[in-house]
N, C-alpha and C positions, 0 to 999 in steps of 0.2 A: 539295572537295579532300581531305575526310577525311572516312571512313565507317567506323564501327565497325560489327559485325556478330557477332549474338550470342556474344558476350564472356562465357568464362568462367575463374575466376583464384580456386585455393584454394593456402594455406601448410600445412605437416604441424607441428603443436603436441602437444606431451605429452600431450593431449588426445585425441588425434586429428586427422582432416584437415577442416579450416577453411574454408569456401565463405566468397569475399567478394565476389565477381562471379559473377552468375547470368544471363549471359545479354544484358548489357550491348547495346545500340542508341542510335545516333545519328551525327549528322552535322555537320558542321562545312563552308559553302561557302565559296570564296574570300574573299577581304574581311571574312570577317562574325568578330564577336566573339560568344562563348557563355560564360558563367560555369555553374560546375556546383558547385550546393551538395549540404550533408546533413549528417547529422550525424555527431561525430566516431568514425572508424570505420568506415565506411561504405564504402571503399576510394576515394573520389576521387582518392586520390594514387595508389595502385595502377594507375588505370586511367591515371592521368598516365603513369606508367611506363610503362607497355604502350605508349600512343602515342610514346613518348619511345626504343622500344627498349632499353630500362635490361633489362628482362624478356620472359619468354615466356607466354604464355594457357596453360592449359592445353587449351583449345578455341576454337571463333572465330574471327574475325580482323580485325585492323585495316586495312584500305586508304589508301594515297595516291596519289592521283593515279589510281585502279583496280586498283593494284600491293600483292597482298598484303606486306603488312613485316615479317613476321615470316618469310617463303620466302626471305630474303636468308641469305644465311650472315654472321656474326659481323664480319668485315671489310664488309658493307654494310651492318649495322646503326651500325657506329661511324662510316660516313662519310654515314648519315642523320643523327645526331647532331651532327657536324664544321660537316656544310652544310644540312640540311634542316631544323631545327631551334631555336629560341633559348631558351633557359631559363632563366627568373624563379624561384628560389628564394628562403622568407622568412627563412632564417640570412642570404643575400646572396652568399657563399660566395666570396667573392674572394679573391685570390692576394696574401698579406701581404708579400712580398719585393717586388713590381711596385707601380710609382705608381700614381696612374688613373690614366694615358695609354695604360699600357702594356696595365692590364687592362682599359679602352673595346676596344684592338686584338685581343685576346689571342683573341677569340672566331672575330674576320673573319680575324687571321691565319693562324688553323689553319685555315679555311675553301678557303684561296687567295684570300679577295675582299677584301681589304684597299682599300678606298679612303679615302686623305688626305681629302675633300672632304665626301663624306658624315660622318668622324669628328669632323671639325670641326664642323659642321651638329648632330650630334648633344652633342657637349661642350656648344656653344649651347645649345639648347634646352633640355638636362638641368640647366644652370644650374651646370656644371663647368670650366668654361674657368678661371678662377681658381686651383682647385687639382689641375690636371693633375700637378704637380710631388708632390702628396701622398702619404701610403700610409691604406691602407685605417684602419690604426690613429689615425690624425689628423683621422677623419671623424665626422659626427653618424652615426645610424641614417639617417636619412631619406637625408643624403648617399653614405651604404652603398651604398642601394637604388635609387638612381642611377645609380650606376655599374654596377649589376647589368641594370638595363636598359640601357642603354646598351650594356655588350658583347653581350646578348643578342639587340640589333636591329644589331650595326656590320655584321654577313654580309647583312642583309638578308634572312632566313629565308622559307619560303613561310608558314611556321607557329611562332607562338612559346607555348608553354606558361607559367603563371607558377600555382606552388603557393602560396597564400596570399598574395603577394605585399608586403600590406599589414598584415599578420597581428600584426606587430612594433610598429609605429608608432601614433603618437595619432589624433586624428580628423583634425585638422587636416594633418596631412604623410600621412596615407593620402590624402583628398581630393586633396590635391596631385602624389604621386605616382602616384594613378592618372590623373588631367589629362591626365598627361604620358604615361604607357603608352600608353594611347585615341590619346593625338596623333599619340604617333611610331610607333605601330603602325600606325597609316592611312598616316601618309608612306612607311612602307616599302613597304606595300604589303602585306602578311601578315595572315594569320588569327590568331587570338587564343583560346585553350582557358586560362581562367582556374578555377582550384580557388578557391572561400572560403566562409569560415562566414557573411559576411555579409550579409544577404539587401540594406543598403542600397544596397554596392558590387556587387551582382548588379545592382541593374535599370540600373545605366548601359551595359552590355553591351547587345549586339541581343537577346538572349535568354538564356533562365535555364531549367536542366534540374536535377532533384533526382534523387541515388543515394539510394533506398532499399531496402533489402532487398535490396540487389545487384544492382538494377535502376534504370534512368533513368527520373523519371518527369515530364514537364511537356512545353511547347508542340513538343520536339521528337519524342518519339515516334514520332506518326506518318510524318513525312517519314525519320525515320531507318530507319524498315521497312521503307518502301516505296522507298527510296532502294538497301538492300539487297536487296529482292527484285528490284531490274532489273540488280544486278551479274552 
């Protein structure tokens, strides 16, 4: 469902202009989860962006669905965002004025896909139902990042991105929280393009691809090139 296609992505620094992706390939199929480590710097999050529509390649291009996403104009970039999309950030980045109730909905409501039944299903699971009445300041981290998944998946995304997701938390409530990502990412039904430094929370993923040098390098490779050359 997502084919990246020699990906390239530099920023202009005092310096001069800054290559961070050279070239970038790979794939991502329905259902499947991929974690993509490296080392810091390396632009993972960069290329999070670029699939996320946040930015533009300087060359390249992303595909979904076979549809390049960056040929949208500005108004269909922000409504791949709205509905195509679900995003796991490791700040959490939740909305301090709204309860969780409000910020589980907040994601599916801008979507148009708001369903009561799956939010409930999902308060369950995330182990939220208790303090739907809360605000984000009255929570642990772990309970944070709950609730960041949770809005992330309430639209039910084809594709959900999650930067470092666990990056924050201890051993124990990363394990935990990612349990729960893994879980509800299957129930939705969505693919999974996870960023992290850590290589233990990489192999619970179907697969694990490394940015280095601006380049992907590991089991997906090949199928991403050659997944590219029949576009």
């Amino acid at each position: 469902m997502l084919v990246v296609e020699d990906l390239h992505k530099s920023f202009v620094t005092a310096q001069g202009r800054l290559p961070v992706l050279r070239g970038v390939n790979l794939r991502l199929d329905a259902g499947e989860s991929l974690a993509l480590t490296g080392e810091s710097g390396s632009g993972k999050s960069t290329l999070l962006h670029l699939v996320a529509g946040l930015d533009y390649p300087d060359s390249g291009c992303v595909r979904v669905h076979g549809e390049v996403l960056h040929a949208r104009r500005e108004a269909g970039l922000a409504q791949w965002r709205r509905t195509g999309i679900g995003l796991v950030f490791q700040q959490y980045n939740l909305i301090g004025s709204l309860d969780v109730a409000a910020n589980l909905d907040f994601q599916a409501r801008l979507a148009g896909r708001h369903d009561a039944a799956w939010s409930e299903h999902l308060a369950q699971r995330l182990g939220l139902a208790p303090l739907l009445a809360r605000y984000p300041e009255q929570l642990s981290g772990g309970q944070q990042q709950r609730v960041a998944i949770g809005r992330a998946l309430a639209s039910r995304p084809g594709l959900v991105l999650a930067d470092e997701p666990t990056g924050s938390l201890d051993e124990g409530s990363s394990d935990a929280v990612l349990d729960l990502l893994l879980a509800l990412v299957r129930d939705a039904g969505s693919s999974l393009l996870m960023v992290t430094h850590s290589m233990r929370m990489a192999a619970r993923l179907s697969r694990r691809v490394t940015l280095h040098l601006g380049q992907v390098r590991g089991d997906g490779d090949a199928d991403a090139t050659s997944t590219a050359a029949r576009m």
